[in-house]
N, C-alpha and C positions, 0 to 999 in steps of 0.2 A: 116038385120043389124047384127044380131047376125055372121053370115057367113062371114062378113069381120072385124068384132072384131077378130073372132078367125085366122084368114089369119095375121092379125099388129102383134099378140102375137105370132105365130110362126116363121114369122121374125126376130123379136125381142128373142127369145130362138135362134133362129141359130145363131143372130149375137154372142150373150152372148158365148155360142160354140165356135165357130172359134176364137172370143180371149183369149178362154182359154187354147184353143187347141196351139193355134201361142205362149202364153208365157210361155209355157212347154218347147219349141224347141227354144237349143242357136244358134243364129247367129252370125260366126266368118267372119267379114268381110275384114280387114286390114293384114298384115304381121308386124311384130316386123321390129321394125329399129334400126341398130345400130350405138350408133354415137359416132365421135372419132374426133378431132382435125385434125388428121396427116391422112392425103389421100395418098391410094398407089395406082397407077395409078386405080386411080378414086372411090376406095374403101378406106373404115376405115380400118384405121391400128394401131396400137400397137405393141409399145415397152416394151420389158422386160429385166430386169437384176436378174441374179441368181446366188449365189454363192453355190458352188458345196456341201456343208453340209446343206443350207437352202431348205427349203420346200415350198415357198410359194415364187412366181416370182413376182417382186415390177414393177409394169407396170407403163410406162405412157401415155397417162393418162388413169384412173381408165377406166375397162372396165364397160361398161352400157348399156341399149338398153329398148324401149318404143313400146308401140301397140297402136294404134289411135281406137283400141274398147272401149268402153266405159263402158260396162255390159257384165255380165258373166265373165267366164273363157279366154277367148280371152286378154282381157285388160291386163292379167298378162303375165311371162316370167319365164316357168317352167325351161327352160332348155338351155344350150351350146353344140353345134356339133360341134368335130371336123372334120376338112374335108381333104380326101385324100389328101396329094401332092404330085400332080404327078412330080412337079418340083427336090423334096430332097427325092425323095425314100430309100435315106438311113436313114432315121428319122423314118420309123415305126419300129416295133410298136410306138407309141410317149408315153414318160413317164410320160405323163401331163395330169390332169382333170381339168376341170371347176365347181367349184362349187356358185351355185346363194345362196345368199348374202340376197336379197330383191328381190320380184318376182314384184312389185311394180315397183321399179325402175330400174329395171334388174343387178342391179350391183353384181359384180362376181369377183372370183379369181381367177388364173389359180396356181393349187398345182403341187406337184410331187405326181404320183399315190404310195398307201403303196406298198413297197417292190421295188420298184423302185431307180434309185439314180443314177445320176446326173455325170459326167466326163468330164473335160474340154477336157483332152488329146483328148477324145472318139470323144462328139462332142462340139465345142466349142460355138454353136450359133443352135438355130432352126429357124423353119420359117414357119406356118403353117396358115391352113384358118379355120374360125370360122364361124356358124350361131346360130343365135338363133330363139328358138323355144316359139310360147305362147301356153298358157294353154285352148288353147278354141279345140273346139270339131266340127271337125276333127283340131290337131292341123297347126297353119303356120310355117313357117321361112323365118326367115329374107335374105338379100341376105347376099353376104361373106365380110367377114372383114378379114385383115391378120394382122398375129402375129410374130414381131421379138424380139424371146428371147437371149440373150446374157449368156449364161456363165459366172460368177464371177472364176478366180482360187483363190484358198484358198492356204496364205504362210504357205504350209505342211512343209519345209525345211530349216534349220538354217543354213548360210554361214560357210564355212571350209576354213582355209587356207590351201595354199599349202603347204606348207613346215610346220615341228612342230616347228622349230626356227629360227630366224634369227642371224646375226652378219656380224658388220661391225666394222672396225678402224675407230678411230675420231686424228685428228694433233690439238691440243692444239693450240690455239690462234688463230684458221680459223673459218671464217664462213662457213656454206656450203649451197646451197641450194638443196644439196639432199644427206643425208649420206646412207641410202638404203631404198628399197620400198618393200613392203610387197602389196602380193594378196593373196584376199580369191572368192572363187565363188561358186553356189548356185544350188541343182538339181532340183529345182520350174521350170515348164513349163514356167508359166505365166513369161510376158516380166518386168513384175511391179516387182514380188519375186524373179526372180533370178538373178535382176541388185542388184547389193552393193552401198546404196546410202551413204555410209560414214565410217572412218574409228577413235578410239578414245583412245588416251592413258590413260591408268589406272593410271599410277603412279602418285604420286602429286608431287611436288614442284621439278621438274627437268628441266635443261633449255632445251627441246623438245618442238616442238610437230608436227602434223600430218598433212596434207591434206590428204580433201574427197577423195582424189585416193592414198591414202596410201603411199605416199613420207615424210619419216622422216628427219625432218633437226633440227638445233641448234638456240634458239633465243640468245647467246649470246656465247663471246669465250671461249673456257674450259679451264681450268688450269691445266697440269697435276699433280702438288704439292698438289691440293686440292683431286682431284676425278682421279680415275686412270684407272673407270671403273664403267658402268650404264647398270641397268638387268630393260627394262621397260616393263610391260605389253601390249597388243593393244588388241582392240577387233575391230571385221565389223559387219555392221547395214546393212541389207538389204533393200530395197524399201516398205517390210512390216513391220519396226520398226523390227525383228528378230535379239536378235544377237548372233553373234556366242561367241563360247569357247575362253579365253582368250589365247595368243599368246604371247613369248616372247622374248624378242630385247636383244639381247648383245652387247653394244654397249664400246670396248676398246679405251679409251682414248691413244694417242701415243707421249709422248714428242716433241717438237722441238727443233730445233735445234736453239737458240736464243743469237746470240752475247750479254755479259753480264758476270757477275761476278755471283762465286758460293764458296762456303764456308764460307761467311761473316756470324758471327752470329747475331742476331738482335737485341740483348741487351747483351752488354759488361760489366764484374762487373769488378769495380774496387778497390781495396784495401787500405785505408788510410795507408803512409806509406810504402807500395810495390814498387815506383820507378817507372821505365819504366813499362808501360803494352800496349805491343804491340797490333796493333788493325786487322792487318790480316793474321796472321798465319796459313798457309791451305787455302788460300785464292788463287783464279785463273782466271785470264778474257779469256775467252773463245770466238774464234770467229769462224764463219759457214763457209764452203764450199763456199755456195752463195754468202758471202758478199765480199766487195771490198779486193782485196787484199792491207794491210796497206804500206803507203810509210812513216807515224808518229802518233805512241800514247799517247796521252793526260790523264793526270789520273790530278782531282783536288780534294784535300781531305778538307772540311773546318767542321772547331769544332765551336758550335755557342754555346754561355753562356748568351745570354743578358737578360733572362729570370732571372739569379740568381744575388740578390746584383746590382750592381750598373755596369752591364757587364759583371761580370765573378767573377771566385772567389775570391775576394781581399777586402773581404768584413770585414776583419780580427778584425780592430778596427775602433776606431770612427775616423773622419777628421782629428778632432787636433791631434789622435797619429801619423794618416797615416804621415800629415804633418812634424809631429817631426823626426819620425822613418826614411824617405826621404833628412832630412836635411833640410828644408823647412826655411826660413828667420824667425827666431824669431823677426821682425819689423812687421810682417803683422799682422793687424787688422779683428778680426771674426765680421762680418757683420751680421750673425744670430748664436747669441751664444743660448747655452741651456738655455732654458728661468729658470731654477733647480739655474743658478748663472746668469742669469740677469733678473731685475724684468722687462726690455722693451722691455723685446722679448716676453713677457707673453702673447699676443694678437693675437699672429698668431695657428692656429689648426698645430700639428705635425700628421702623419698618423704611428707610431709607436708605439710613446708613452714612448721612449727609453731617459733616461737623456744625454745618450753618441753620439750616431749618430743619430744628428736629422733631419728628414725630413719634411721642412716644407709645407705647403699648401696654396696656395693663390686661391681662389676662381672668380678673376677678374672681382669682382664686389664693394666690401667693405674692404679688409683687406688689410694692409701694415703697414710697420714698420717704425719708426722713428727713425732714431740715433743720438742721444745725440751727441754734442758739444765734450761734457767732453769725451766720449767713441773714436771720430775720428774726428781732426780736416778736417772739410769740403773740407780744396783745395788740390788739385792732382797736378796742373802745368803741365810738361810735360815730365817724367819719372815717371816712376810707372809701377804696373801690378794687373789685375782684374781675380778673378779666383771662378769658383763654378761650382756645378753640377746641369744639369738642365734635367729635364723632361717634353718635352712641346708638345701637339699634335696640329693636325689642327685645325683650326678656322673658321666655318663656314661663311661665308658672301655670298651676293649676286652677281650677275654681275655688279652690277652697284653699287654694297657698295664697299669703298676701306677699308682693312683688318687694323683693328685698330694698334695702337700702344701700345704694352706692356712692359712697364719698369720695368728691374730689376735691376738697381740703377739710381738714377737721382739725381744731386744737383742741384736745381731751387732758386730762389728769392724766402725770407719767406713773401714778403709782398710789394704790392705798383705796381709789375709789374710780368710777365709771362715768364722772360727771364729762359733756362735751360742752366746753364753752362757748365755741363758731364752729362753724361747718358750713360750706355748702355742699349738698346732695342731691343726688337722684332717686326719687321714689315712684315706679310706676313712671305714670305721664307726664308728673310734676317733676319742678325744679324746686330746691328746698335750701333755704338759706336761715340755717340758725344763729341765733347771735343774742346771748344770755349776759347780761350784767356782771361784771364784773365785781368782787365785792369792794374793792380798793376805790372805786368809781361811787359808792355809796356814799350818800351825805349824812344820812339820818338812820334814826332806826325805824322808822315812817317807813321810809323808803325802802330798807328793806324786804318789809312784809308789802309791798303793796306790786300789786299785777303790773306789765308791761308788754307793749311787743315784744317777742322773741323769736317767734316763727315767721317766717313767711314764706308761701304756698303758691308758686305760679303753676299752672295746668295748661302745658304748650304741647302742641303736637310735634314740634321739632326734637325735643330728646328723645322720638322712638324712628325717625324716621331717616337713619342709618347714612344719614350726611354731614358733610360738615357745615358746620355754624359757628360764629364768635359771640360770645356771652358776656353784658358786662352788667355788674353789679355796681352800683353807687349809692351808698350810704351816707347822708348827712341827717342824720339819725333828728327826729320832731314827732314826740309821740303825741300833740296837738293833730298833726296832721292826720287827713283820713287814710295814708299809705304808708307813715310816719317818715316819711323822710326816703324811703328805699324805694328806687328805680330800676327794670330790669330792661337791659336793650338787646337785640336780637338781632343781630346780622347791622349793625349799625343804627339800627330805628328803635326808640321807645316803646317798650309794649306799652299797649291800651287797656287801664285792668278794668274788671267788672266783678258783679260778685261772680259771674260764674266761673271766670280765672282766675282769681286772686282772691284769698284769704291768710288773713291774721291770727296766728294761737298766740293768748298770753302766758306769761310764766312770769317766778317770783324770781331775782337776782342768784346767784349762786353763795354761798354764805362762806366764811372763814372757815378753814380745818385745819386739824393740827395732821390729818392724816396725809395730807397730799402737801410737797414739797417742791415738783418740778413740775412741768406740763411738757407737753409732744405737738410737735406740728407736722403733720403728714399729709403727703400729697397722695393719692389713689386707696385710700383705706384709712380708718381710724383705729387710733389705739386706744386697747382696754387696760387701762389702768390696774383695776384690781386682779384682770386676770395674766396680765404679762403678755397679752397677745393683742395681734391686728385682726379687725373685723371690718364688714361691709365695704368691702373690696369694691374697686371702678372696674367695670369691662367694657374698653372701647379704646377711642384713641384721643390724645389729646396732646396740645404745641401752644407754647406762649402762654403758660400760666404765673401772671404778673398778681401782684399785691401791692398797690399805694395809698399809705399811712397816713392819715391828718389830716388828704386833702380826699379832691374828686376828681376824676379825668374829665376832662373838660368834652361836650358835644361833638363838637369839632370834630376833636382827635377823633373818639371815639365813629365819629364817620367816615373821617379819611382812613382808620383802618381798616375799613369795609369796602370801601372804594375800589368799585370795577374800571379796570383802563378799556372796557369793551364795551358796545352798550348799542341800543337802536337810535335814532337822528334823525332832526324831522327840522325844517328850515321854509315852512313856506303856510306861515299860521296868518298871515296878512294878505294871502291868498285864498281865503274859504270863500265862501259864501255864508250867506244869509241862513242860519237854520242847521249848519254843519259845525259839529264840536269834537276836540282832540284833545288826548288826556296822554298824560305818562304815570308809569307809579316812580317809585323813590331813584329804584335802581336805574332807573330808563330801558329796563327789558322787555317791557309790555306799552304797548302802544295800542290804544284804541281811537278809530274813529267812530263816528256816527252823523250822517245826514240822512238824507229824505230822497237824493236821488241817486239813481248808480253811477252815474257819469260822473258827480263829484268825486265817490268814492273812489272811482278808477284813477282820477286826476291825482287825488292825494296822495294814492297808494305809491303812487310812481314817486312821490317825493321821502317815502322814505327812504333812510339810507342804514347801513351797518360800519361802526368807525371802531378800531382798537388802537388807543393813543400810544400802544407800546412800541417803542422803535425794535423790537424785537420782543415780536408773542409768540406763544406758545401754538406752535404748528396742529393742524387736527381739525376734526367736525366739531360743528355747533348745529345744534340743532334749531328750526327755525319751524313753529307751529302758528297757523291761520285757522281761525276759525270766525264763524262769519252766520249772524241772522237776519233775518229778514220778519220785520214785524208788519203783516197785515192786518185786516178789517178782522176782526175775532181771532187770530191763531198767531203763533209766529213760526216761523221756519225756520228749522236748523239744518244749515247746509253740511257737509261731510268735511272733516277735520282734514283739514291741509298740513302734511308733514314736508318740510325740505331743508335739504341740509346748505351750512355754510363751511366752506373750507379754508381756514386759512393758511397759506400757503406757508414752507419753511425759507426763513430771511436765510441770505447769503450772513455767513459767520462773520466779526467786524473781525479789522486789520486791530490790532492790541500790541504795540511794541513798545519796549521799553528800550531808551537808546543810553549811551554817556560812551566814557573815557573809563576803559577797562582793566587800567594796571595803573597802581599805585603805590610808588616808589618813595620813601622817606629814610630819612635816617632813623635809628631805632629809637634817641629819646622821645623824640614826637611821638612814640604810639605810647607813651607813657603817658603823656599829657592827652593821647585822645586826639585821634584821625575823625571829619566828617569825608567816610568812607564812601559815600553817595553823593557828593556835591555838586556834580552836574548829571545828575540822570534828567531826561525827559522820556517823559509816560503820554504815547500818542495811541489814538481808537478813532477810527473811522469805521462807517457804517459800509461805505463803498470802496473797492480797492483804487488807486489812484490810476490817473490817467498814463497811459505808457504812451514814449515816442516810438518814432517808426524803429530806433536801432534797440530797444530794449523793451519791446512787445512779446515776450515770451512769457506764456502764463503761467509756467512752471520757477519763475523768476524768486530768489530764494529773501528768504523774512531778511539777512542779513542786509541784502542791494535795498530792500526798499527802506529798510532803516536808514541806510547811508541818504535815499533820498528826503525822507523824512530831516532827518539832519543837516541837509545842504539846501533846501530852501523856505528863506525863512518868511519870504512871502504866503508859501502853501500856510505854514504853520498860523498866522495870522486868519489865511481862509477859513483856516476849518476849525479856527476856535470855538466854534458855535457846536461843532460833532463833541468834542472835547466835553463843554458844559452838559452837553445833556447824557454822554455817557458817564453813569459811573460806577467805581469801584468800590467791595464790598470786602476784600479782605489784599493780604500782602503779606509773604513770606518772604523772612531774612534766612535762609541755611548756611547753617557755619559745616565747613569740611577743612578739616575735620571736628569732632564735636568742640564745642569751648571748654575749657579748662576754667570753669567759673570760681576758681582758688585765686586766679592769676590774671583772665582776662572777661570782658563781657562786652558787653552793648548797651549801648546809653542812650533810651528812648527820649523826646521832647515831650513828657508825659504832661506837662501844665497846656502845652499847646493841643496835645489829643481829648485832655478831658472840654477845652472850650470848643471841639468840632464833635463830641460827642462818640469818640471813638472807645474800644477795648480792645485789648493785648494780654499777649500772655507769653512770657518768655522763660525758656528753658534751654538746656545746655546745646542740642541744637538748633537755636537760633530764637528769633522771634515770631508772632503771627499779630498783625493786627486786622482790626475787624470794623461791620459797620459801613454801611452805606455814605460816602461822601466821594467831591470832585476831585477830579483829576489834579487839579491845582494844589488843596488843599492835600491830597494824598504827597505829592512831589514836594510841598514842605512839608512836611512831616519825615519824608524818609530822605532829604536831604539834612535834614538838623541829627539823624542818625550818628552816633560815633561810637567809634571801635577803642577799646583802651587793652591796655595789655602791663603788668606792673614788672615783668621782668623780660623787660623788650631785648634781653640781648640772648634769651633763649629762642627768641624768634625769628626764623628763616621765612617763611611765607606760609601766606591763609588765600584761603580761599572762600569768597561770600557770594551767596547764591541769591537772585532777587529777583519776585516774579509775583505777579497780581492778577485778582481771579475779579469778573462779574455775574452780577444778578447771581448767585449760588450755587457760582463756580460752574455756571454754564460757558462761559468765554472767559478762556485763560491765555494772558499774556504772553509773550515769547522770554525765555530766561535770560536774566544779565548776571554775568558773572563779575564780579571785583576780583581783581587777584593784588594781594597786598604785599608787595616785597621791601625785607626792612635791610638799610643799608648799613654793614657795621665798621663803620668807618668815622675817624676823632674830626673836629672841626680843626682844622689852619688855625695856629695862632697869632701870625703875621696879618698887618692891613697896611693894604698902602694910604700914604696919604691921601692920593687925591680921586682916592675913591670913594670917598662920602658923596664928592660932586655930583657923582651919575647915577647912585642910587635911584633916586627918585624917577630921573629919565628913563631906565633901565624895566623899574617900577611900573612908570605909566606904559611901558613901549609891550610889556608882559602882556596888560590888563586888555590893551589893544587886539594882540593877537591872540587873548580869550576869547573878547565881542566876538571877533568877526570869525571863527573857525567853531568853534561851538556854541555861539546863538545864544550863551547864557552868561547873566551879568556875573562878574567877579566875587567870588565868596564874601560877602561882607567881613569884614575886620580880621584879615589875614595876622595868621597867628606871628609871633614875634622871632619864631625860629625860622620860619621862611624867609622872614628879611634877614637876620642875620646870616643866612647862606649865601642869599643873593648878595647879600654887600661884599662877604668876602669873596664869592668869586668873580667879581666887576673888579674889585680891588685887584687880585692876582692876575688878572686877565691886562689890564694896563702894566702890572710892573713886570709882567713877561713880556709885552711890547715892548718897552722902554729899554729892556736887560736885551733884547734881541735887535733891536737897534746900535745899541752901543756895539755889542759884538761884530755885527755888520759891518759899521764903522772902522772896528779894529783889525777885523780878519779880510775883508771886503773879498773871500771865498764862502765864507759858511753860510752854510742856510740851515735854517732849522724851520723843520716843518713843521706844527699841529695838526696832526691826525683827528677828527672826528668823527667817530662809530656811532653808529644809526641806534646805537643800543642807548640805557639811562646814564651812563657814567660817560666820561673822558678822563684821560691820562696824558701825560706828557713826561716820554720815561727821562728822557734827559735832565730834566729837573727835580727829580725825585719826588716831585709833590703831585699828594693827587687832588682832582678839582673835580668838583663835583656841580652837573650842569641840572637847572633846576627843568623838569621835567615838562613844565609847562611851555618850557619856550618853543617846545615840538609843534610844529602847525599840523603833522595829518594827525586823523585820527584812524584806528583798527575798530570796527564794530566787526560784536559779536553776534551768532544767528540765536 
């Protein structure tokens, strides 16, 4: 027993042995494998990319590689062999290591060895085989994997252009699609860095620019007048963002040659009072080589004003002067007077705000005017004329809305029925003038039923075209004739009718009713009778709407209302040539010529000129447009529209003084009988201030000194009679301070002498205004036959009258003269000496003497009868105080008695107890006021 115990236990020790033995000793049983996505024929392979300054080759995909041992050292992946290629013998030595990563997972990188480095030029790509190796004992390896690494080149080199500059010429007004090309190129190997992928100009705001291939053109045409010459930068971008040193473009702009005018200046100044000023002087139309040879030259020159005033500048005074100053029918009735003297025009808005020329506003919705009975009887019949100025634009409606009706006068039925007996209106494009028979005007009963003009229909382009125009209507009604008698004129010219503007609707007379009683006459709207209300409202602007009854405004007139004081001038028509023709139209704002050569038209051109007859216009641009063809052999040529302005400059403002004798001293029953409280005023206007001497050259020199000089020499005043006549006055205010007491006193216009100058007035308790364009002359009598009256002169201490004159529309306003009226309340001496009749007269003339010569103006005609009775009795007292002072002398042969005389209107002599009173005139100075 024992003998096979000990046989099981050394079994058992030998087995214990041999496993100790066996796991001392590693078993490598598998090879590493390496696995790769990408198979080259039939092996793992990898890709790499390297760029020539990096170190470490970006593969894909990651290299890696695994061992199927599971214990010991085997399982792991110490190491990467590279392996001979016998393929690229030109790749050893190779520059590359493998370094493992994870011995785990074998992952690894493939570096650049130190000291080693990388050349595309050298080699651009390798291609080598790899195994890996495990960690077990004896180690394996894997089979081969191949490796293709690619070269990266690195952009070492910035693109250069060729050339250090460029330059090219540019033709003004051309596009181009290539004015020159610029190349840069690159000493980069690689195909990527030494292409130029673009090219990019530096400068800003130039009308250039570049394409990616370096072609420089224009995005717009050049001007040579502007730019004459462009210095642009460029730079190239190579394929690796690289860019090169900036490069510089000289690009010379080169004139063309462009048929067209040169020397025109762009704004013309012109000179209030200079006359002619010629508008192209150096002026020359220039044609090209290229263009047609001319067979006729067309030049049209037109002056356009419609922007100033009411068309142009003629804007001088208000309607009613224009009206007077033209000769215009003092029969005609003003249809929209200044609401300032009528309180029924008060309702309509004016856009000025001017008492003199009023412009009024109709809104066409609510506002029109009524005229009174008493102001214009309502029938017209069938002679007359209708005239005003109108401003009307277009009137929106729809396609299928017809364009309402807008009346600017209609007389309709006040009540019971809808009938419109006149009218004129606007419908749409048309002007419309209705005008229906009256029944009272019927002869017959024939007549009644039988048709008539009544309508008529003009189709103008000016009622929509939102300017002003003057319209006049003249009726001398002849249903014989083919327009029957009605005339419509338009800015002062006759229209020309045809059928295609002008038509006739007839109707039957309007008949007797017992329903209608009154009629309405309205300005801006018509009234409906049967409904109690106004319809077809005006929307626009309109001034100076006159009505004259029985007769017609005469041509004339009707042109000189129209009449520009501006215009174009042309003085040299005995100068053409043979073959050359010049035209004006009505206005003289359009001037054409036409010949055959350029040279004439240059010549001619030069003669025209720009003239505004106003001695004072309206400051501002005008515009001045050229346009110009050229007719050749089959075509004609339209050169480019020449715009240039005209300026005319603003006139120095006139001198406007009104001078006299400012305190007027009476006893009080004279202002019972009526003072001419204006009796020597003088009203002076000069264009230019007067000459000053060397001691009174200060420009700041006050309105009162030059009055005084205006006053003291009566030579100048002779001079400048002629400034006188052509300036004139258009209204004049009397202010009373305080207001009048029109119970007790008033003012007493020379109304027979105003209505023969064609004037109007309007007076009220502070004072007077009269009105109306007239001279200087004319104005100073008138406001010299002025008087003051007062009916209980002993309530009155002193007045004070205020007087001052306005021109062209109260643009230039005179300097103010004050009257100051002091009444003296003191009885007349009942005592005369005898032998004071004698010297009256001497006394008389010696007065009139020292009028002439100290105020320059003849003696009031027919001095009133209380003046001489003063002056006699104090010529009379004035001796027998000599006489009585003599004798005294005689008796006492101490005393003296002196007479005191104070600078002031009275004297006294207290010793005698009498007072004496010295007639004011005898004073030689005079006191002007500023």
């Amino acid at each position: 027993m024992s003998g096979l115990k000990m046989a099981r236990l050394a079994c058992i020790f030998l087995t214990v042995c041999v496993h100790q033995i066996l796991g001392l000793t590693e078993v490598n049983r598998y090879r590493p494998v390496i696995w790769s996505k990408l198979i080259d024929h039939d092996k793992p392979a990898f890709h790499g990319e390297i760029k020539e300054n990096d170190k470490v080759v970006q593969l894909k995909p990651e290299l890696s590689a695994s061992d199927a041992d599971e214990t010991g050292g085997a399982m792991f992946i110490c190491n990467y062999i590279i392996t001979d290629n016998k393929r690229h013998p030109r790749t050893k030595p190779l520059p590359f290591e493998i370094i493992v990563k994870n011995k785990l997972t074998g992952a690894a990188e493939i570096r650049v060895r130190e000291g080693e480095k990388i050349d595309f030029e050298e080699h651009p790509y390798y291609k080598f085989g790899i195994v890996a190796e495990d960690c077990g004992s004896p180690p394996k390896q894997s089979s081969k994997a191949h490796v293709m690494i690619k070269v990266m080149k690195v952009d070492q080199f910035a693109p250069k252009f060729d050339n250090e500059s460029y330059f090219a010429y540019v033709e003004e007004g051309k596009m181009y699609d290539s004015i020159v090309k610029i190349h840069a190129s690159d000493d980069d190997k690689s195909d990527t860095f030494k292409s130029i992928c673009g090219y990019e100009l530096l400068t800003p705001g130039v009308p250039f620019e570049i394409s990616s291939t370096g072609v420089v053109r224009n995005k717009e045409p050049l001007d040579y007048s502007v730019h004459r010459n462009f210095i642009l930068e460029a730079v190239a971008t190579d394929c690796g963002n690289r860019r090169s040193e900036p490069v510089f473009i000289n690009l010379a702009v080169t004139e063309k040659c462009l048929s067209g005018w040169s020397g025109l200046q762009d704004i013309i100044k012109y000179r209030a009072g200079s006359g002619q000023h010629r508008l192209a002087e150096g002026a020359s139309l220039r044609l090209c080589e290229g263009d047609c040879k001319p067979i006729q030259v067309n030049v049209k020159i037109t002056l356009s004003t419609h922007h100033i005033g009411k068309g142009c500048d003629r804007d001088t005074y208000s309607v009613n002067s224009q009206r007077k100053l033209c000769g215009a029918s003092g029969d005609s009735v003003d249809l929209l007077p200044s609401p300032d003297g009528a309180d029924w025009s008060h309702n309509i808005p004016t856009d000025d705000g001017h008492e003199m020329d009023q412009v009024f506003s109709f809104d066409g919705q609510n506002n029109a005017l009524e005229v009174p009975e008493s102001i214009f009887n309502h029938l017209l019949h069938d002679h007359f004329t209708i005239s005003a100025w109108l401003r009307h634009g277009h009137v929106q409606t729809s396609n299928k809305t017809r364009p309402p009706k807008e009346h600017i006068l209609c007389m309709s039925d006040g009540e019971g029925m809808q009938r419109h007996h006149y009218g004129l209106y606007i419908h749409g494009e048309k002007l419309v003038l209705l005008l229906r028979k009256e029944a009272e005007d019927v002869k017959s009963p024939e007549e009644m039923e039988a048709f008539r003009p009544a309508e008529f229909r003009w189709k103008i382009p000016h009622i929509t075209d939102d300017r002003w125009h003057h319209y006049t209507v003249n009726v001398d009604f002849q249903e014989e004739k083919v327009d029957a008698g009605v005339h419509l004129y338009i800015d002062g010219k006759i229209l020309e009718t045809d059928e295609d503007n002008f038509e006739i609707i007839d109707d039957w007379p309007l008949h007797k009713t017992m329903k209608v009683h009154t009629t309405k006459l309205t300005v801006g709207a018509c009234w409906q009778g049967a409904d109690n209300t106004f319809n077809h409202y005006y929307k626009g602007y309109m001034a100076g709407l006159f009505v004259l009854r029985g007769k017609t405004e005469s041509e004339r007139v009707i042109k000189c209302l129209n009449n520009c004081k501006e215009n174009l001038d042309f003085h040299a028509v005995s100068d053409m040539s043979s073959g050359t023709s010049v035209s004006f139209n009505n206005e003289m704002t359009e001037f054409t010529i036409s010949s055959h050569g350029v040279d004439e038209v240059n010549r001619l051109m030069a003669q025209v000129a720009y003239i505004n007859a106003r001695t004072y216009p309206t400051p501002g641009y005008r515009t001045l447009t050229i346009e110009t063809s050229i007719i050749c052999e089959g075509q004609t040529v339209i050169l480019p529209l020449l715009e240039k302005r005209i300026l005319v400059e603003e006139q120095q403002e006139p001198v406007f003084v009104i001078t006299g004798y400012s305190n007027l001293t009476r006893m009080v029953y004279e202002f019972e009988r009526g003072l001419r409280v204006f009796h020597d005023i003088h009203i002076f206007a000069r264009s230019q201030p007067f000459e000053e001497t060397a001691e009174d050259d200060d420009a700041d020199e006050s309105t009162g000194k030059l009055a005084e000089k205006l006053a003291k020499s009566k030579t100048q005043q002779t001079t400048d009679s002629k400034d006188d006549d052509d300036f004139m006055i258009d209204e004049c205010h009397v202010n009373a301070d305080p207001p009048l007491n029109l119970f007790i006193e008033h003012l007493s216009l020379p109304t027979h002498l105003m209505e023969i100058h064609g004037l109007e007035w309007t007076e009220t308790n502070d004072g007077v205004v009269i009105r109306n364009a007239d001279t200087i002359p004319n104005y100073e009598n008138i406001i010299r036959n002025i008087h003051y009256y007062h009916n209980k002169p002993e309530d009155l201490a002193n007045r004070t009258l205020t007087l001052y004159c306005s021109s062209q529309n109260r643009r230039f306003i005179s300097t103010k003269f004050i009257e100051r009226l002091v009444a003296v309340h003191q009885s007349v001496p009942a005592p005369r000496p005898a032998n004071a009749q004698s010297n009256v007269q001497n006394v008389h003339q010696s007065l009139k003497t020292v009028n002439t010569d100290s105020l320059h103006v003849a003696a009031p005609a027919g001095s009133n009868l209380g003046m001489v009775a003063i002056i006699v009795v104090c010529v009379g007292f004035l001796l027998f105080m000599i006489v009585l002072g003599v004798i005294r002398i005689r008796a006492s042969h101490k005393q003296t008695q002196v007479v005191q005389v104070d600078e002031k209107q009275e004297m006294e002599w207290d010793n005698s107890a009498l007072n004496i009173t010295i007639n004011p005139m005898e004073q030689e100075m005079f006191e002007y006021e500023d």
